[in-house]
C-alpha positions as a Python dict, from the first residue, in 0.01 Angstrom:
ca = {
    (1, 'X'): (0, 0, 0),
    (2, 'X'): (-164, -362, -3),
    (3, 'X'): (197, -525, 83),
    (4, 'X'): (215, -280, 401),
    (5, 'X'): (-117, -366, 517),
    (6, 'X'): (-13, -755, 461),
    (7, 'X'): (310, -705, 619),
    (8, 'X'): (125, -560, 918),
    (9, 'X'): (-121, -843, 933),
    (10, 'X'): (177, -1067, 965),
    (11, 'X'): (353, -858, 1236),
    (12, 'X'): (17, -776, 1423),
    (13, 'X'): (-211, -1134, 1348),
    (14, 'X'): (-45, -1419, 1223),
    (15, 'X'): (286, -1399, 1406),
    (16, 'X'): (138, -1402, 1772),
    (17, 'X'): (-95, -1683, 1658),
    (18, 'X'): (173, -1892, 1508),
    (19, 'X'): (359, -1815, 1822),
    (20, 'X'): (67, -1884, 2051),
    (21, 'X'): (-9, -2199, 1885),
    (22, 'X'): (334, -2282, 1911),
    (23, 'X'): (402, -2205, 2291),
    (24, 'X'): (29, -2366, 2382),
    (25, 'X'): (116, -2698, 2160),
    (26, 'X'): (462, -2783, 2313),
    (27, 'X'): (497, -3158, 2351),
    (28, 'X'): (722, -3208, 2638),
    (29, 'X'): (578, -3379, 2959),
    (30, 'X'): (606, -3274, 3291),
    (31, 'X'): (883, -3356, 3459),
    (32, 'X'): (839, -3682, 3799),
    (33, 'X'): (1099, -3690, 4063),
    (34, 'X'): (937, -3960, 4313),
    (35, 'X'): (1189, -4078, 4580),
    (36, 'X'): (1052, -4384, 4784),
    (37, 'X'): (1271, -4459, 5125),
    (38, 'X'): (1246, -4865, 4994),
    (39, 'X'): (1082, -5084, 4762),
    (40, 'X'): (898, -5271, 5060),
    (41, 'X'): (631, -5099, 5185),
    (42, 'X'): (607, -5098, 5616),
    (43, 'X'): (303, -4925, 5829),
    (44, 'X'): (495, -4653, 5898),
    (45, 'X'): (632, -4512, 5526),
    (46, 'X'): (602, -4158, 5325),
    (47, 'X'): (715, -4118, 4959),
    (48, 'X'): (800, -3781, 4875),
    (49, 'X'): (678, -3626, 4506),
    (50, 'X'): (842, -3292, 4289),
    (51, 'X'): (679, -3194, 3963),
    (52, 'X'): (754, -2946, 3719),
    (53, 'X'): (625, -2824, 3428),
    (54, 'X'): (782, -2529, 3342),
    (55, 'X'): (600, -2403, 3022),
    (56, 'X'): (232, -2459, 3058),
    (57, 'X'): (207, -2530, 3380),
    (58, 'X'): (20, -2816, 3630),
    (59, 'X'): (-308, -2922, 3522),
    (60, 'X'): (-371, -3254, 3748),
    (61, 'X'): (-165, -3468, 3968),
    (62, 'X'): (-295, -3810, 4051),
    (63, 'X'): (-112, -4046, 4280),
    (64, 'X'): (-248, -4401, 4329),
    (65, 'X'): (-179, -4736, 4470),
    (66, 'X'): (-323, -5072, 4337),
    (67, 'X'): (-312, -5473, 4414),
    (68, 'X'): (-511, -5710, 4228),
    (69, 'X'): (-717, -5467, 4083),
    (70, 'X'): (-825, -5323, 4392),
    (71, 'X'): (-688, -4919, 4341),
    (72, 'X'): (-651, -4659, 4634),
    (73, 'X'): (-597, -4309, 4500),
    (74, 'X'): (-364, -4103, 4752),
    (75, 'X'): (-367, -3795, 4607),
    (76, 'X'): (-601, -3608, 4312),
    (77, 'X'): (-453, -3230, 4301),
    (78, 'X'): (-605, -3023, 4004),
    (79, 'X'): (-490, -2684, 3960),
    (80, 'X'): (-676, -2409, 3769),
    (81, 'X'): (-564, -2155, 3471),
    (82, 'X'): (-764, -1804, 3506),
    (83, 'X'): (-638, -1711, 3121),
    (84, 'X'): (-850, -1745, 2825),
    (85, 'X'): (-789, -2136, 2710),
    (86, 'X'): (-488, -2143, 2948),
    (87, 'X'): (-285, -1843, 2754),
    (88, 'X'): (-125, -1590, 2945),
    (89, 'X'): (-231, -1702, 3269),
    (90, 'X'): (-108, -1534, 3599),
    (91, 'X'): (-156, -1775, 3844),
    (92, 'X'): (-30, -2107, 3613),
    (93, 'X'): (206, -2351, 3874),
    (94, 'X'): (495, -2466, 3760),
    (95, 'X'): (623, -2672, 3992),
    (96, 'X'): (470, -2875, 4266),
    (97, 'X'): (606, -3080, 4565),
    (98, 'X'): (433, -3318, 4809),
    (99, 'X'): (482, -3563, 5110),
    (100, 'X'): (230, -3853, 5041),
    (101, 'X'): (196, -4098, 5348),
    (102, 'X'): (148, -4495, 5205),
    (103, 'X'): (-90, -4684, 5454),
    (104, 'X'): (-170, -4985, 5242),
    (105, 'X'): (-281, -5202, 5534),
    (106, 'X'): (-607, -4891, 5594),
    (107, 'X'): (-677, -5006, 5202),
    (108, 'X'): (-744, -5346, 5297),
    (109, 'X'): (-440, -5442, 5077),
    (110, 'X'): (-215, -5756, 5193),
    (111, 'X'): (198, -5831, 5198),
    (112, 'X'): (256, -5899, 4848),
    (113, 'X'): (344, -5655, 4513),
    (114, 'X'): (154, -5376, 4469),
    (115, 'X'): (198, -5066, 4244),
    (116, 'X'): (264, -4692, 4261),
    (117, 'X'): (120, -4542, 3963),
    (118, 'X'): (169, -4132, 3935),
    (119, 'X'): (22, -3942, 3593),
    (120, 'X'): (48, -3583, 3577),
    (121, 'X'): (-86, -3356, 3313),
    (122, 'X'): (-42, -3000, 3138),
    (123, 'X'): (-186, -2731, 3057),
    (124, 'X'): (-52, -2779, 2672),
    (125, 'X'): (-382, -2781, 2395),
    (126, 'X'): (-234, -3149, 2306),
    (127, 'X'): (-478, -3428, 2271),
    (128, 'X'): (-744, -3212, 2200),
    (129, 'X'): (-629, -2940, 2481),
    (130, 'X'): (-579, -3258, 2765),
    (131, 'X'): (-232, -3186, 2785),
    (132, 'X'): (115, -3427, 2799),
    (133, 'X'): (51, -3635, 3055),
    (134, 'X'): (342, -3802, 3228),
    (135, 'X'): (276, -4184, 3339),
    (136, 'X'): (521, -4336, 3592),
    (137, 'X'): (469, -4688, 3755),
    (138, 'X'): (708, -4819, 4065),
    (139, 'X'): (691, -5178, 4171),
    (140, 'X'): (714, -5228, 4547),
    (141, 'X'): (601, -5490, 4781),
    (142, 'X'): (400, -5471, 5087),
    (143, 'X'): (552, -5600, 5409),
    (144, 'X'): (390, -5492, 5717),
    (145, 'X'): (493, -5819, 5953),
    (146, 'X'): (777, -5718, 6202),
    (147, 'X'): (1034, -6066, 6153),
    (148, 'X'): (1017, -6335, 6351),
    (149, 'X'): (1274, -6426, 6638),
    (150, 'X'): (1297, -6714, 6839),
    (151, 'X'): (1539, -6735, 7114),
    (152, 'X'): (1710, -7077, 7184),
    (153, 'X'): (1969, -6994, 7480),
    (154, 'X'): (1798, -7008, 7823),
    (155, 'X'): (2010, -6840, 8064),
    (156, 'X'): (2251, -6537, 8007),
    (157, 'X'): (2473, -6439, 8289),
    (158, 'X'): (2728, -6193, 8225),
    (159, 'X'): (2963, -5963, 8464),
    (160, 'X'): (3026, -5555, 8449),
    (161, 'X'): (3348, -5589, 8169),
    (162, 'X'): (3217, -5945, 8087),
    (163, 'X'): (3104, -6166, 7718),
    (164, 'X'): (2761, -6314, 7645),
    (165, 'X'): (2654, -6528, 7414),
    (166, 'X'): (2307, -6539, 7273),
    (167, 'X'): (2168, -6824, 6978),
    (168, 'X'): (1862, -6726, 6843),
    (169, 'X'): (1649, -6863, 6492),
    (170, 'X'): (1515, -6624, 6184),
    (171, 'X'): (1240, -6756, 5977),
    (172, 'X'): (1316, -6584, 5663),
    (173, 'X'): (1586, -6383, 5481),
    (174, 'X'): (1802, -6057, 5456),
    (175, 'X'): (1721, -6010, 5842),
    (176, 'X'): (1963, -5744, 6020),
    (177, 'X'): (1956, -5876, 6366),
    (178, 'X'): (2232, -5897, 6632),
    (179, 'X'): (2207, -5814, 7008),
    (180, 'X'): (2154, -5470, 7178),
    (181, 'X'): (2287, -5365, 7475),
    (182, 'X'): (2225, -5028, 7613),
    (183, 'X'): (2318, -4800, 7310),
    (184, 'X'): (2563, -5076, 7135),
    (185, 'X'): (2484, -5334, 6869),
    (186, 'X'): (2621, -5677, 6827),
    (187, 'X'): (2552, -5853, 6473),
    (188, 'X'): (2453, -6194, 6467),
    (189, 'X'): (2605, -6453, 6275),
    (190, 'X'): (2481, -6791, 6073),
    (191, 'X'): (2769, -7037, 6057),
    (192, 'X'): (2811, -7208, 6362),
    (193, 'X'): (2541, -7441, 6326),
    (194, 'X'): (2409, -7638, 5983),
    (195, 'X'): (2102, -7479, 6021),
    (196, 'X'): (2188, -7153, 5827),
    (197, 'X'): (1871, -6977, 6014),
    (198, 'X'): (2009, -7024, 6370),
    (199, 'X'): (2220, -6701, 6437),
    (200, 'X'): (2504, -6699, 6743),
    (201, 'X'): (2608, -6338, 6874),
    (202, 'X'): (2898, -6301, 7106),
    (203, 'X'): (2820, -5962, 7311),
    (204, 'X'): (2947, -5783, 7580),
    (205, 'X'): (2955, -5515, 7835),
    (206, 'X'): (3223, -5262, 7858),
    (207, 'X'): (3322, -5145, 8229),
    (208, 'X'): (3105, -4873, 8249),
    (209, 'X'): (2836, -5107, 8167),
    (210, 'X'): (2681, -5297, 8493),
    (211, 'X'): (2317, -5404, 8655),
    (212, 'X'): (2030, -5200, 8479),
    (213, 'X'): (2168, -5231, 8169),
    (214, 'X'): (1918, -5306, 7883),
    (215, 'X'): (1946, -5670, 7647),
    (216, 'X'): (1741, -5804, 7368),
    (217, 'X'): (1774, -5921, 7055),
    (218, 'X'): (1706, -5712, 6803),
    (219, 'X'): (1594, -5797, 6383),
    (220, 'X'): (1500, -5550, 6094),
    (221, 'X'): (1391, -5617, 5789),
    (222, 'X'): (1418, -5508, 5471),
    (223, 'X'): (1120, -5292, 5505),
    (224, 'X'): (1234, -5161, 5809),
    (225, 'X'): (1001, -5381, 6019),
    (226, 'X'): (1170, -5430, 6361),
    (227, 'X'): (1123, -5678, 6631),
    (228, 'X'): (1291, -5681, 6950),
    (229, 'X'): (1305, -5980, 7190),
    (230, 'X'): (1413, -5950, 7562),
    (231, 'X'): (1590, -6279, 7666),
    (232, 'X'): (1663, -6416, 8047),
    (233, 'X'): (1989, -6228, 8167),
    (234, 'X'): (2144, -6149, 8489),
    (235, 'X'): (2445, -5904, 8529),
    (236, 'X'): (2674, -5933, 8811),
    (237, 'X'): (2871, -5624, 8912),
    (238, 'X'): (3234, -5586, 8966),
    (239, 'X'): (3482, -5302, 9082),
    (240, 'X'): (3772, -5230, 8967),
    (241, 'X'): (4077, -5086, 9133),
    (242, 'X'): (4274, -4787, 9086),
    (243, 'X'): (4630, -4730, 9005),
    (244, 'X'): (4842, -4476, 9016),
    (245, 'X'): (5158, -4394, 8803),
    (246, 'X'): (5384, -4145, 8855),
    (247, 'X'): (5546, -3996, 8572),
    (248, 'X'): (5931, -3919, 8553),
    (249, 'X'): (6120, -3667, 8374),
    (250, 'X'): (6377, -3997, 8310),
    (251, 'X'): (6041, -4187, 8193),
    (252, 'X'): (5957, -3884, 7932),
    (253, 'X'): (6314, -3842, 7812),
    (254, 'X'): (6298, -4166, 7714),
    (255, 'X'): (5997, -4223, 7547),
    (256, 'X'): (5859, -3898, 7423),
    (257, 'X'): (6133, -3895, 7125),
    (258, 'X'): (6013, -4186, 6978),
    (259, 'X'): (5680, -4082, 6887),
    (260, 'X'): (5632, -3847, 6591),
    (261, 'X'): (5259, -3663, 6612),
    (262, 'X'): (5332, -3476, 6286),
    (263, 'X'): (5228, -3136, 6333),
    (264, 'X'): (5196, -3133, 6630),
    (265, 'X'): (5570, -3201, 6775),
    (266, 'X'): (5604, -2798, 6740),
    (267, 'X'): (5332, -2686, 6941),
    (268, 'X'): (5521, -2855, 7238),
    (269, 'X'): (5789, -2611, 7183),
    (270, 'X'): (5838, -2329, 7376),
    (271, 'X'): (5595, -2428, 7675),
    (272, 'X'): (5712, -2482, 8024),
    (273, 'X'): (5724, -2837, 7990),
    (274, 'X'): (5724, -2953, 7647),
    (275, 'X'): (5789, -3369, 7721),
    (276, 'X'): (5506, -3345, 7963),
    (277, 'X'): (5274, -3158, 7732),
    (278, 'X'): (5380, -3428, 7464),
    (279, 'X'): (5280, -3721, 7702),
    (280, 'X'): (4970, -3480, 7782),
    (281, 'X'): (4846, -3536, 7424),
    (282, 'X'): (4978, -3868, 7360),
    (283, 'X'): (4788, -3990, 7637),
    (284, 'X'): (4506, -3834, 7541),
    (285, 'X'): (4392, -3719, 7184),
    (286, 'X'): (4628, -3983, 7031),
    (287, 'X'): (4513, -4265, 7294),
    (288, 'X'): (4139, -4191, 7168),
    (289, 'X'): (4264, -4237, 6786),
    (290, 'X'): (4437, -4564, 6867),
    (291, 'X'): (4192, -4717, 7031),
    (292, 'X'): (3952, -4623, 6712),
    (293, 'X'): (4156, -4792, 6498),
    (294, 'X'): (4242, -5083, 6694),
    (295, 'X'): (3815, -5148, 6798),
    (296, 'X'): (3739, -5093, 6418),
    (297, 'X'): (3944, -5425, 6299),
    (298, 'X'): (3741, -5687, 6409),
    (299, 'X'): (3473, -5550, 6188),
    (300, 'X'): (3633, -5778, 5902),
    (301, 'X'): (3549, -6088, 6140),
    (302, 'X'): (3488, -6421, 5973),
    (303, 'X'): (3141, -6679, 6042),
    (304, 'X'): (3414, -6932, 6167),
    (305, 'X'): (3478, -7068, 6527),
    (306, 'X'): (3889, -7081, 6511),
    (307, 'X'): (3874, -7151, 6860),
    (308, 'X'): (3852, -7424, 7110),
    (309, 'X'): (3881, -7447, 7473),
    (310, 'X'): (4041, -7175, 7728),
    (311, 'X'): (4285, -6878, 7559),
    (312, 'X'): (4657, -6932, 7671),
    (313, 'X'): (4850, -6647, 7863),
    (314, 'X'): (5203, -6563, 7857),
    (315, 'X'): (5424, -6854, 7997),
    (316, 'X'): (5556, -6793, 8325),
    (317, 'X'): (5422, -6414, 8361),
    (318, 'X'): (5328, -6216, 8623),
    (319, 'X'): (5035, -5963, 8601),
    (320, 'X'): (5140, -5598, 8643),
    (321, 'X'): (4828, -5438, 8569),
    (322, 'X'): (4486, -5551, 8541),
    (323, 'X'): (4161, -5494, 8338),
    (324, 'X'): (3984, -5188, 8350),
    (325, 'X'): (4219, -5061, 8628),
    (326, 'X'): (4142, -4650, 8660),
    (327, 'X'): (4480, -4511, 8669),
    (328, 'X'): (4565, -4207, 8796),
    (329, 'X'): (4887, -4042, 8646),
    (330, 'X'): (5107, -3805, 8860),
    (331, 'X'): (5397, -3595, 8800),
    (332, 'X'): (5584, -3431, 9123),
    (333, 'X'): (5296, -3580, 9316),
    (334, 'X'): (5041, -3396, 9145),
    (335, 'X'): (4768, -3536, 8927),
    (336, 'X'): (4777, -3435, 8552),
    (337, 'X'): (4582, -3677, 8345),
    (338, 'X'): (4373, -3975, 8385),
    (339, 'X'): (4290, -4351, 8143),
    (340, 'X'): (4115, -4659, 8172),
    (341, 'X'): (4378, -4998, 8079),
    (342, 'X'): (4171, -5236, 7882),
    (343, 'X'): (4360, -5504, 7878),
    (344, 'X'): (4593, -5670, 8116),
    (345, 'X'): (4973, -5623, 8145),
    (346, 'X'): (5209, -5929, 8177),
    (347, 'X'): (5563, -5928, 8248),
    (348, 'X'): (5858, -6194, 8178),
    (349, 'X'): (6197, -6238, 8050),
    (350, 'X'): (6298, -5942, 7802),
    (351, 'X'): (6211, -6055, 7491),
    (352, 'X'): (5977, -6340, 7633),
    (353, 'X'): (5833, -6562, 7385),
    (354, 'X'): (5445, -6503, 7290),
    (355, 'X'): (5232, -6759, 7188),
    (356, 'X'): (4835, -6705, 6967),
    (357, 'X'): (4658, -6723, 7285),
    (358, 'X'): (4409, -6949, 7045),
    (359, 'X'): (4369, -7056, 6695),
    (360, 'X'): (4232, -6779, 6428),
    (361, 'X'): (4360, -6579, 6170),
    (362, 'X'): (4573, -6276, 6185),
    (363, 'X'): (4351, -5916, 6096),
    (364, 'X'): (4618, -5707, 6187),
    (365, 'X'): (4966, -5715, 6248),
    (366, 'X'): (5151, -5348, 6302),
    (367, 'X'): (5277, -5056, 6458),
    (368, 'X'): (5012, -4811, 6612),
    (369, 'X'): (5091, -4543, 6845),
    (370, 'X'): (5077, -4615, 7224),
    (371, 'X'): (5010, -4990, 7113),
    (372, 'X'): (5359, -5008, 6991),
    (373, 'X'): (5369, -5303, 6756),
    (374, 'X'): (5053, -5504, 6715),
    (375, 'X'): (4894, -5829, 6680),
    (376, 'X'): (4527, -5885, 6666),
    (377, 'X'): (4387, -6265, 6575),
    (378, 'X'): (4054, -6331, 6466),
    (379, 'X'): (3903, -6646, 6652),
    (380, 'X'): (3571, -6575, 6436),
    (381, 'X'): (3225, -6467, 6547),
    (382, 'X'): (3361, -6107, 6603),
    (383, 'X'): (3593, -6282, 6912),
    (384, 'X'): (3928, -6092, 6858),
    (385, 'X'): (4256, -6125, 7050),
    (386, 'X'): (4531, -5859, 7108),
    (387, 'X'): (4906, -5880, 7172),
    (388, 'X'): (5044, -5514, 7230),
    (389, 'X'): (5396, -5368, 7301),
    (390, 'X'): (5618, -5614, 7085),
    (391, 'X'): (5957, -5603, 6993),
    (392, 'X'): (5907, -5796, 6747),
    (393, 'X'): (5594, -5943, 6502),
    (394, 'X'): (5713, -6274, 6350),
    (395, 'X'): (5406, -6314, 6161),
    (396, 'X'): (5169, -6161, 5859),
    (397, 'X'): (4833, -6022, 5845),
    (398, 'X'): (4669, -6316, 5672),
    (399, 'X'): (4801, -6582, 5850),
    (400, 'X'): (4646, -6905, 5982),
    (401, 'X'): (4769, -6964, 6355),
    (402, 'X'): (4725, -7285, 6589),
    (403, 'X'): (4703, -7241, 6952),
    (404, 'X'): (5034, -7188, 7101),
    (405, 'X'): (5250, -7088, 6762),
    (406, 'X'): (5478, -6796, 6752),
    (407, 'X'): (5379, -6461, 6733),
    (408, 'X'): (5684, -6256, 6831),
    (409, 'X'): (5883, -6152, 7155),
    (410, 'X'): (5787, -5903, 7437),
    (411, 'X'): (5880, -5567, 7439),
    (412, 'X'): (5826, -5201, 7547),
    (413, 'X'): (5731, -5029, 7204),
    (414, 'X'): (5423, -4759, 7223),
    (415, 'X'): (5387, -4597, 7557),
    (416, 'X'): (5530, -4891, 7791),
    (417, 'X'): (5765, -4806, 8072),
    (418, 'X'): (5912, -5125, 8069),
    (419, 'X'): (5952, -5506, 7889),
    (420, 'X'): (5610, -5647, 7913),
    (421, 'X'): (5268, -5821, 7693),
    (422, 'X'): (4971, -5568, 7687),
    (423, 'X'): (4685, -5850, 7609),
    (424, 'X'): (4340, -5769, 7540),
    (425, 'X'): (4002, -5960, 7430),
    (426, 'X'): (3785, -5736, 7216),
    (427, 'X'): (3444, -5863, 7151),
    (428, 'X'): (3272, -5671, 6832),
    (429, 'X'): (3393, -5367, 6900),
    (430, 'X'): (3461, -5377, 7330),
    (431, 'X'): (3758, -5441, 7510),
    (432, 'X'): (3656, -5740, 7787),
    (433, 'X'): (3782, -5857, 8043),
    (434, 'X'): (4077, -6181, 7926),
    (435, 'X'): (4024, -6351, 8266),
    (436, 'X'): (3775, -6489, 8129),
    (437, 'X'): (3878, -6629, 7888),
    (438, 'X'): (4171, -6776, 8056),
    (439, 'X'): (3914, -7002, 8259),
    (440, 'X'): (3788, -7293, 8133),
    (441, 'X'): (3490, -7374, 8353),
    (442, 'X'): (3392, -7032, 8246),
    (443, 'X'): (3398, -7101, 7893),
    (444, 'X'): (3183, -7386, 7924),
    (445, 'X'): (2893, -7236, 8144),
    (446, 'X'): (2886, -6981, 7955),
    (447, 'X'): (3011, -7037, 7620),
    (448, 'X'): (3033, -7403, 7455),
    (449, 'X'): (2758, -7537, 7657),
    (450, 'X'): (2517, -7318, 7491),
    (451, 'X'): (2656, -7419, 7200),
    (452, 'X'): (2609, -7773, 7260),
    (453, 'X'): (2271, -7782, 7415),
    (454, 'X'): (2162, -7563, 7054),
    (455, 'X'): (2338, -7852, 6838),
    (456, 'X'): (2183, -8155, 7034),
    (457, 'X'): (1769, -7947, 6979),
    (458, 'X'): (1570, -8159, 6782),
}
């Protein structure tokens, strides 16, 4: 009878307390997630904070910042346990998330490091019933100034289609900065001058860009402080003309079979035209995807001015189409599609001779859709030339070209209707206008003067 009653003692007593004392002594610490946006701490910033503790539950949550000694809490949560000694409770949190906004310069704390310190506790009878507590520490650094920009260039005039060149100075570090205009962004480069803080940005407007258009200079930090500086500008408009070309059934019998779009070729079949609605989507969706990949390549620009004086253009040409000419295609003397040329056409001999229009290094040298076979030179600064259309490329991607070497023969691969040099001038990642850079007195108004006149500042 006695070994009953002490078997029921140990079912009904000292079971449950070896399992209470069990549960309410577990050792593990609550769980810190903290993501901070940086490590450099601007006005505007917000760290975000999960915590779980999924046995016990939440006792206290204490976020804090400190600088030489001087400690700001930003948040002291406490949560309460309605069971006896914290067992069994009901209304125990587990799990806890917050959005805690970091305003060090309202603490009277200055740029320098500071500390993040987080410690949340348990409702586990540990340490004489105060719980694990979880410590965390982050290291960040306090950077409230916006950076510093200085503009050295004095007068920027620049034309509808047309390049710009602003110089400006940084007085520190790991700056982002570049030029803005309207919605696009121009990095700035170090590398033209000694002084490795004096930054030169080659920008541009594209032909849908005239007067009213917005310039500064822009610079971010690493903290995300940003300044922007306006500058002295004037932009002169210009029109452009339109063109149109009528399409022939000879013209799409010739050209539509050489261009494969994959999948697509048999949803063509079957219609009431299929050349035309080949030359429908050539001209269109594939257009679009060429130009993509040709305005992505002069991302891989070097800090190195190739160049020097005016850009040549094809010996003994004549121009056949211009920049940013609005062309109007028609087939049986109705309108069916409509483009913008960015570039300029120029017509020779078949199988004319084409020359680096200046010195740089080739980015890109291949076949791409209505491009035909292509040549793009880097003359540094994100300044690219373009040499579409080829029949043939007599160079590699890689190489180091003078002004005036070979770079293949003329041609009508791509889209062209006939033996001719599509040339563009891509600035960043805009097609502008190559007249431009065909004139010399332009160039040095606009271009090596400022360049000069930054060189010869004390």
């Amino acid at each position: 009878m006695k070994k009953v009653v002490v078997s029921i003692l140990l079912l009904v007593i000292i079971i449950p307390v070896v399992w209470i004392l069990t549960y309410q002594f577990e050792g593990k610490e609550p769980v810190v997630d903290i993501k901070l946006p940086s490590l450099y701490l601007k006005k505007s910033y917000e760290m975000s904070l999960h915590v779980t503790d999924p046995k016990t539950g939440l006792r206290n949550i204490m976020v804090s910042i400190m600088q030489q000694g001087k400690e700001k809490v930003l948040l002291d949560k406490k949560y309460d346990s309605s069971g006896f000694l914290g067992l069994f409770s009901e209304t125990k949190t587990l799990e806890a998330s917050f959005i805690i906004p970091v305003e060090s310069w309202k603490y009277g704390m200055t740029d320098g490091e500071a500390v993040i310190r987080i410690m949340v506790s348990d409702y586990s009878w540990r340490g004489w019933n105060k719980g694990n507590i979880s410590y965390t520490e982050k290291k960040v650094i306090i950077d409230s100034k916006p950076p510093k920009v200085n503009v050295l260039t004095k007068r920027h005039n620049i034309e509808r289609g047309g390049t710009g060149l602003v110089i400006y100075e940084l007085f520190e570090e790991n700056i982002k900065s570049g030029v803005k205009a309207g919605d696009n962004f121009f990095p700035g480069h170090a590398g033209l001058f000694e002084n490795k803080n004096i930054y030169a940005v080659f920008f541009a407007l594209d032909h849908m860009q005239g007067p009213g258009s917005q310039l500064s200079v822009v610079a971010e930090d690493i903290a995300g402080n940003i300044t922007k500086r306006g500058f002295y500008y004037y932009i002169r408009d210009k029109k452009f003309k339109t063109d149109i070309l009528n399409i022939s059934d000879r013209f799409l019998e010739r050209k539509m079979p050489d261009f494969d779009v994959g999948e697509k070729n048999g949803s063509f079949q079957g219609g009431e035209n299929p050349l035309l609605e080949k030359f429908l989507y050539i001209n269109g969706e594939l257009r679009k995807n060429n130009v993509e990949t040709i305005l992505s390549v002069p991302k891989i620009t070097e800090n190195k001015k190739y160049w020097d004086g005016r850009f040549l253009r094809l010996k003994g040409s004549a121009k056949r189409a211009g920049f940013a000419d609005r062309r109007i295609y028609k087939y049986n003397g109705k309108e069916i599609d409509r483009a913008v040329h960015l570039g300029i056409d120029l017509a020779s001999t078949s199988n004319a001779p084409v020359k680096a229009a200046n010195s740089g290094r080739v980015i890109f040298a291949q076949f791409v859709g209505i491009f035909g076979n292509t040549v793009i030179i880097d003359h540094g600064f994100g300044l690219c030339s373009l040499y579409s259309h080829l029949n043939q490329i007599s160079i590699n991607k890689g190489d180091l070209l003078k002004r005036g070497d070979d770079i293949g023969v003329t041609g009508l691969t791509g889209l062209a209707g006939g033996d001719h040099l599509h040339f563009s001038m891509i600035v960043h990642n805009v097609f502008v206008n190559p007249v431009e850079w065909w004139d010399g007195s332009w160039i040095k108004n606009n271009i090596t003067a400022k360049i000069e006149f930054v060189k010869q500042m004390p």
